[in-house]
C-alpha positions as CSV (number, residue, x, y, z in Angstrom):
1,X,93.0,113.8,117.7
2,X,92.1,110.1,116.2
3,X,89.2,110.6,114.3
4,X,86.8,107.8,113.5
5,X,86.2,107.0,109.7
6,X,82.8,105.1,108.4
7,X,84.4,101.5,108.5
8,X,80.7,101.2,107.2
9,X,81.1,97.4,108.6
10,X,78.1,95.3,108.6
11,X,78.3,94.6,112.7
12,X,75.0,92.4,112.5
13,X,73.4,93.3,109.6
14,X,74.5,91.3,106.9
15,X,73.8,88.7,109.4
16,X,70.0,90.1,110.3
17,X,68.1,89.9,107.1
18,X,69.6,89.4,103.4
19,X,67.0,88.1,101.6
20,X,68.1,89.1,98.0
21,X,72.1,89.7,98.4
22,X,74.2,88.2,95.9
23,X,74.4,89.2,91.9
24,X,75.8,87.3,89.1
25,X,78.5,88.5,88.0
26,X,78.2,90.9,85.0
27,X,74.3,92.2,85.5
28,X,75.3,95.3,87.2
29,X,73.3,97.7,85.3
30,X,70.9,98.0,87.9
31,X,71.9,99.6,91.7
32,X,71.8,97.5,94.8
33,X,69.9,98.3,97.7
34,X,71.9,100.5,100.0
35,X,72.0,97.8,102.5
36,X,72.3,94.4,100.7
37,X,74.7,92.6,97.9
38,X,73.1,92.2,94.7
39,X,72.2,88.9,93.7
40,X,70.4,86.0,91.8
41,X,67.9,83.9,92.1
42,X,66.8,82.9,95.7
43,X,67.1,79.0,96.0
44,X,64.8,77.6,99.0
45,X,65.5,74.6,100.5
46,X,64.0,74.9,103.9
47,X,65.2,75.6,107.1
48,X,67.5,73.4,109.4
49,X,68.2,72.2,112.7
50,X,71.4,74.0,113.4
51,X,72.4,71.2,116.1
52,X,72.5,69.0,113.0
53,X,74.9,71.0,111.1
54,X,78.6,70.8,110.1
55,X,80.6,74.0,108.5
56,X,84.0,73.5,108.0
57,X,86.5,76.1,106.7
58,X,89.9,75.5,104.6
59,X,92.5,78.0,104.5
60,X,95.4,78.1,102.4
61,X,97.4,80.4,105.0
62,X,97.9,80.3,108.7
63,X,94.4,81.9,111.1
64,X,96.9,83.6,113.3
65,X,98.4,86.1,110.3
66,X,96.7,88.9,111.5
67,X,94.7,89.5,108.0
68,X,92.7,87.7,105.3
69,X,93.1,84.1,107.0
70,X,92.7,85.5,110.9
71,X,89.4,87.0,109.3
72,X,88.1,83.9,108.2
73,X,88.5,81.6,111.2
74,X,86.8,84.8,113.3
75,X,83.9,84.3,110.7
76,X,84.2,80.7,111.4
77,X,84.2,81.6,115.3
78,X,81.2,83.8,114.9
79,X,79.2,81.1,113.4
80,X,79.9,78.8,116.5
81,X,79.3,80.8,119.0
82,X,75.7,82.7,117.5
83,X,74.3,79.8,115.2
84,X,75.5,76.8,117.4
85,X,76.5,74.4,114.5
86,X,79.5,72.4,114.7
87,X,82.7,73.7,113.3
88,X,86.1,72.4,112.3
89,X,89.1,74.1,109.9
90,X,91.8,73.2,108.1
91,X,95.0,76.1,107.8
92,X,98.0,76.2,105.7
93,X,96.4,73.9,102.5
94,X,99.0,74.0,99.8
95,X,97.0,74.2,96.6
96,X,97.8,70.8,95.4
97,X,95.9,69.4,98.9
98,X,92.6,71.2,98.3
99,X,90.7,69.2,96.4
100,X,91.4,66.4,98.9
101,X,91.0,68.0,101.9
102,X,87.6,69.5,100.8
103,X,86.5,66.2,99.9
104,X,87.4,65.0,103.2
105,X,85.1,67.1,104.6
106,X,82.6,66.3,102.6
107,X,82.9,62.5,103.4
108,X,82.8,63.4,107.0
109,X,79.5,64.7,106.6
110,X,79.7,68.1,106.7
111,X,76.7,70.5,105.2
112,X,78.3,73.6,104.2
113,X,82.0,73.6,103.5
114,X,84.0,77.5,103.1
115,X,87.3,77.5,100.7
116,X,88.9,80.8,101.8
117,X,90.1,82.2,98.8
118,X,90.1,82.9,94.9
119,X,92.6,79.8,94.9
120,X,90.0,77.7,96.1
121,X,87.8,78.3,92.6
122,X,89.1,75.5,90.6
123,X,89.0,73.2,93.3
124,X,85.5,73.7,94.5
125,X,84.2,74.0,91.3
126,X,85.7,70.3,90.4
127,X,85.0,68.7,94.3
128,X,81.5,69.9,93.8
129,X,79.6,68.1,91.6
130,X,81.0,64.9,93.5
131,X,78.9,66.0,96.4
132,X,75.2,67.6,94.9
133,X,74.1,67.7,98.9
134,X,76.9,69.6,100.5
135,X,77.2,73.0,100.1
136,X,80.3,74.4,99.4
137,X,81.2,78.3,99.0
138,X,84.3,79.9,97.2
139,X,85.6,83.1,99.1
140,X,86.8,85.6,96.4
141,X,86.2,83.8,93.7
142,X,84.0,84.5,90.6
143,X,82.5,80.4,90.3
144,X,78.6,79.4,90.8
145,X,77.1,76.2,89.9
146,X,74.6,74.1,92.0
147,X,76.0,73.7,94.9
148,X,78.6,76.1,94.7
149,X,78.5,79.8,95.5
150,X,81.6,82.2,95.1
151,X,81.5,85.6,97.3
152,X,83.7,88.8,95.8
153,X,84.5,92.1,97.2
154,X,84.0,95.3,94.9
155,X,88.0,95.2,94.6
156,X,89.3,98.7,94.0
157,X,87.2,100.5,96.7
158,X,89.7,100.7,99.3
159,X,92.6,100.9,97.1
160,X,91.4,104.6,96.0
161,X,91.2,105.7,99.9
162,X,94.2,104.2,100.8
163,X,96.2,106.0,98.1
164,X,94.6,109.0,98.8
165,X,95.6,108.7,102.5
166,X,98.9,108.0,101.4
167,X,99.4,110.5,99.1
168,X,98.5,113.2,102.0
169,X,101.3,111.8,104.3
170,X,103.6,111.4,101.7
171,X,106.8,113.9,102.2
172,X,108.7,113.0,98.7
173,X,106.1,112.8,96.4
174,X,106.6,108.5,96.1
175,X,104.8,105.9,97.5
176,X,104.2,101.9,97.1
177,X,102.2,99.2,96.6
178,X,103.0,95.5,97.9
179,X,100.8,93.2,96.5
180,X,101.6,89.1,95.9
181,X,100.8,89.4,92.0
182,X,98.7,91.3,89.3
183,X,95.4,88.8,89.2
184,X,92.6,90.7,88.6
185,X,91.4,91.4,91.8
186,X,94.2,92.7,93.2
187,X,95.3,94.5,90.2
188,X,91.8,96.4,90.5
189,X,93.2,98.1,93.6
190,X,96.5,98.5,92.4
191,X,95.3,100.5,90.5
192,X,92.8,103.0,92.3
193,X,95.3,103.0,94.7
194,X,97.3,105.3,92.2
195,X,94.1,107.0,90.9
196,X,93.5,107.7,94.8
197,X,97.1,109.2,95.0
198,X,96.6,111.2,91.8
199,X,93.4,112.6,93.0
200,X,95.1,114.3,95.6
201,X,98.5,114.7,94.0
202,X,98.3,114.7,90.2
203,X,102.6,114.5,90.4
204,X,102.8,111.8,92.8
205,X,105.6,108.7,91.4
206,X,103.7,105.4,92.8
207,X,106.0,102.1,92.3
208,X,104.8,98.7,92.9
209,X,106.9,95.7,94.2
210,X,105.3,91.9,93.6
211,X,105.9,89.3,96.1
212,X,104.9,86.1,94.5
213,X,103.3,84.8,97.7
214,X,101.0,85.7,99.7
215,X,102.8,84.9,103.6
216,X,106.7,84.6,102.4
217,X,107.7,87.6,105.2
218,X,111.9,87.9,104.2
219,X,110.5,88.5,100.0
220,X,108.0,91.3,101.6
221,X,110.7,92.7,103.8
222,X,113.0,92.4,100.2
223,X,110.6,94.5,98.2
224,X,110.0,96.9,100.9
225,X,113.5,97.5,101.2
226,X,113.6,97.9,97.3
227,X,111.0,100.6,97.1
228,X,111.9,102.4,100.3
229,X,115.7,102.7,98.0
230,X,114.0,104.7,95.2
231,X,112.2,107.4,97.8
232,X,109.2,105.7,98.7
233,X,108.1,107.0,101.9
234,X,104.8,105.2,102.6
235,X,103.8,101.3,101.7
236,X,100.2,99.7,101.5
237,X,101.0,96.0,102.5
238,X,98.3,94.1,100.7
239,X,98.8,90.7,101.7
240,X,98.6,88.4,104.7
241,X,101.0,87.2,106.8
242,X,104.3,88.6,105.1
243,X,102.7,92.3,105.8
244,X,104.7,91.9,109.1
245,X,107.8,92.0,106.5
246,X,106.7,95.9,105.0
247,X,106.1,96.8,108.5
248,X,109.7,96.1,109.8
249,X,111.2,97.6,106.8
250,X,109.0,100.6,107.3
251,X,109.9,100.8,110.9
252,X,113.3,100.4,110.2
253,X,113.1,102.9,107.8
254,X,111.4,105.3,109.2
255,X,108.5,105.7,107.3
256,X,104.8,104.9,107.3
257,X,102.4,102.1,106.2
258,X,99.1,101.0,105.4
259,X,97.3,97.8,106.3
260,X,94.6,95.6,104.5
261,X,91.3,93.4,104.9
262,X,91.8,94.3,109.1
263,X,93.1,97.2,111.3
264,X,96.9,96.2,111.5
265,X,98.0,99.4,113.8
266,X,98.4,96.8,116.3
267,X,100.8,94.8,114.3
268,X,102.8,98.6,113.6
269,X,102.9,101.7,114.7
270,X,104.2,102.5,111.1
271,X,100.3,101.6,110.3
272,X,98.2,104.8,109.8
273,X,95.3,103.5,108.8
274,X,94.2,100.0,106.5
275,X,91.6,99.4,104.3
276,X,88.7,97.3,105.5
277,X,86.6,93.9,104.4
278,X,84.4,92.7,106.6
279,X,84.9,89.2,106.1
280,X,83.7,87.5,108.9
281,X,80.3,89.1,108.2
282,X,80.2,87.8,105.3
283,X,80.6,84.3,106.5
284,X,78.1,84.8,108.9
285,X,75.4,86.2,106.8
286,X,76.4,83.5,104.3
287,X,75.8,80.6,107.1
288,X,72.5,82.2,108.6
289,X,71.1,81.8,104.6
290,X,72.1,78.4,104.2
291,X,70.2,77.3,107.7
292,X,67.0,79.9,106.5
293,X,67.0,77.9,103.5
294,X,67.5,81.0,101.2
295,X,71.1,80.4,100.0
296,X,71.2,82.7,96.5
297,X,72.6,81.5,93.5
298,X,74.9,82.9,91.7
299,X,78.1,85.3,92.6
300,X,78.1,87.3,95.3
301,X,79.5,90.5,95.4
302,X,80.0,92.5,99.0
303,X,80.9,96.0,98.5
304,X,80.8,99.8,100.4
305,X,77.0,100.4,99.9
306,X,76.4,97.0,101.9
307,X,78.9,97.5,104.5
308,X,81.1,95.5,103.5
309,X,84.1,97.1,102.9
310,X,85.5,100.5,104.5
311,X,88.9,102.3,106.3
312,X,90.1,101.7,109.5
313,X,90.4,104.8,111.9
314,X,93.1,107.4,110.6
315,X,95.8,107.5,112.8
316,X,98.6,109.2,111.0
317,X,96.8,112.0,109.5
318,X,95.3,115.6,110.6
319,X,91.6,116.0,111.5
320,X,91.2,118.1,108.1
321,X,93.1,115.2,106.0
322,X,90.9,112.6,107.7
323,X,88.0,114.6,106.8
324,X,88.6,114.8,103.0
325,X,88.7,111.1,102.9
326,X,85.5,110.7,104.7
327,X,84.4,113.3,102.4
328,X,85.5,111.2,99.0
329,X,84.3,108.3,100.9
330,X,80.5,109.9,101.2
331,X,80.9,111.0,97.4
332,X,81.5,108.0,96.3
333,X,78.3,105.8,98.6
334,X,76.0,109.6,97.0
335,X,77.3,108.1,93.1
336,X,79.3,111.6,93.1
337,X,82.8,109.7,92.6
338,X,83.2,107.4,90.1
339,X,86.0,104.6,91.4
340,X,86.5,101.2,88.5
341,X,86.1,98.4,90.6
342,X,86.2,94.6,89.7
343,X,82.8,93.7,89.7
């Protein structure tokens, strides 16, 4: 029987009241309200007339991949259609391009301006001060100033469930990782993902396989292949467009996978279960401040005790399995479970 984990999504309310939800980065000594990010200093600037704003989103990867980049231009979507402000998005921005497409933007008027990704850091944080009354906002990236806020997630929370749920499925005692590099935040849940593993199965071999790009599907497919060779029998794909690559191989192969940032059992039946963001929530909790007039300054940092983050439903594993992950999952929200995150 499919059993139904806390995805502990936001569904509304991020979006319904954060009045004190972001944190800079590195004053997290204190806990967080159960149900909103930790954060700075509110920064009020009054309310606006929504018909009289712009939001614009740049993406460095195509809004049809199915993860991180699909999640943002839902976001964007969302924002639309319940805040009725004018939209418009830019996909597939080589990094080279975003300082000038962002400043295009800027020209053009619009009021808040979204860089989805820790990529966009540098750029926004130099496009910025060009522009002191546009708002601009840096999607997984640790950068503040003025006018710019960055949003993080608590990286390493769903790494640890995911490598629990794949050390449970796991018939030969291997299993890998598929990440585009080693930069800190995905690093973080490289490694819980084996701390995950080991809390289930202190023996278990994990192996990890770099792709150097986040969408390049045929290197994916490559360092599934690779891993699958030396026993691995079940891979978290923990990029964006190029996880279609780790689910042929693992199809191919016979084996099982795990998604990120959105449920990808659609994409795969390989797919038995994917850890969870809630990015669009984000963005629209994000763009409901900045037309309050209670935009925060400072990092923002999205986590499971907001909502933010979570696992999909279980599809490949037993009711009892299932259970002890929802289990470890409620541990860790009680402070019963220590996980190291980023952040």
């Amino acid at each position: 029987m499919k059993r139904k984990l806390m995805a502990l999504l936001l569904a509304g309310a991020l979006a319904v009241g954060l009045a004190a939800c972001s944190r800079n980065v590195g004053t997290e000594d204190s806990a967080p309200p159960a149900s909103s990010p930790t954060g700075g200093a509110t920064e009020t600037t009054g309310a606006k007339d929504p018909s009289e704003v712009k939001v614009a989103l740049v993406c460095g990867g195509a809004v049809n991949d199915g993860g991180w980049n699909a999640s943002a231009y839902e976001g964007l979507q969302r924002i639309e259609e319940t805040l009725g402000v004018e939209t418009a998005y830019t996909e597939k921005v080589a990094v080279a391009e975003m300082p000038q497409v962002i400043r295009t933007y800027a020209r053009q008027g619009f009021d808040l301006i979204f860089g989805h990704g820790a990529e966009f850091g540098e750029p926004m944080s130099t496009v910025a001060p060009e522009f002191p009354d546009t708002t601009f906002v840096a999607v997984n990236a640790n950068v503040e100033a003025g006018n710019l806020t960055g949003t993080v997630f608590k990286f390493g929370e769903c790494g640890y469930f995911c490598g629990m749920a794949a050390a449970m499925v796991s018939e030969t005692g291997k299993i890998g990782i598929i990440p585009p590099d080693d930069a800190p935040n995905n690093k973080a849940d490289i490694d819980t993902y084996e701390l995950g593993a080991k809390a289930v199965n202190p023996d278990i071999e994990v192996y990890t396989a770099f792709t150097g790009s986040w969408d390049d599907l045929p290197k994916a497919k490559e360092a599934s292949e690779s891993l699958i060779s030396k026993g691995c029998d079940v891979l978290l794909a923990m990029g964006d467009a190029y996880a279609v690559g780790v689910y042929q191989a693992c199809e191919n192969a016979g084996i099982k996978a795990i998604g990120w940032v959105s449920d990808q059992h659609d994409l795969s039946d390989a797919v038995i279960c994917s850890g969870l963001q809630s990015v669009g929530d984000v963005y629209v909790a994000t763009a409901e401040r900045y037309l309050e007039g209670t935009m925060e300054q400072g990092v923002q940092v999205y986590g499971m005790p907001d909502g933010a983050q979570g696992m999909s439903e279980f599809y490949g594993l037993t009711e009892e399995q299932a259970a002890e992950v929802e289990a470890a999952m409620q541990d860790y929200l009680d402070g019963k479970l220590e996980i190291p995150t980023l952040y």
